[in-house]
N, C-alpha and C positions, 0 to 999 in steps of 0.2 A: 221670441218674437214671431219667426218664422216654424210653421211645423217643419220636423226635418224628415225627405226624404228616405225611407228606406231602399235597399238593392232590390226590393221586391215589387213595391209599390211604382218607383220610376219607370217603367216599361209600360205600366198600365196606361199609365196615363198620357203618355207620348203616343199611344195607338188609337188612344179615345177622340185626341182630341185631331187629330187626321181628316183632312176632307174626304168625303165619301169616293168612288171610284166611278167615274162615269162609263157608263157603259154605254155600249156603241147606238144601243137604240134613244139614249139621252141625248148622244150627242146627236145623232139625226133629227130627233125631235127638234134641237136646240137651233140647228143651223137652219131648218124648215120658218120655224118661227123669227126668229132674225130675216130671213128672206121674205113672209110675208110682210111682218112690220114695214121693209124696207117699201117694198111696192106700195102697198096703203100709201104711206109719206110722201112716195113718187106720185102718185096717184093724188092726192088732197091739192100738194104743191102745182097740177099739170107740167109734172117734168117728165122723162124717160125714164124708167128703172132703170137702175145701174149709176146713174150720176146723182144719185144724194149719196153724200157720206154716212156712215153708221152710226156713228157717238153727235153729229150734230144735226143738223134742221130738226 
């Protein structure tokens, strides 16, 4: 039913499927972006940055 597994092939595939490793200038990126988004939202809404939540408005 199922293919089985050999000792040789399990490993491989356990490393494959690994999320990538973020490096430090991704996560910069990341948190830059997250930061503007935020202002825009602040900005559309005429609120202050800093008081919209992330995940909502």
């Amino acid at each position: 039913m199922y293919a089985t597994a050999t000792h040789r092939t399990a490993p491989l595939r356990a490393v494959g499927s690994r999320a990538p490793v973020a490096t430090r200038r991704s996560r910069l990126r990341t948190a830059l972006l997250r930061r503007w988004r935020e202002a825009q939202r602040a900005a559309a809404m005429n609120v202050v940055a800093g008081t919209v939540k992330r995940g909502r408005a």
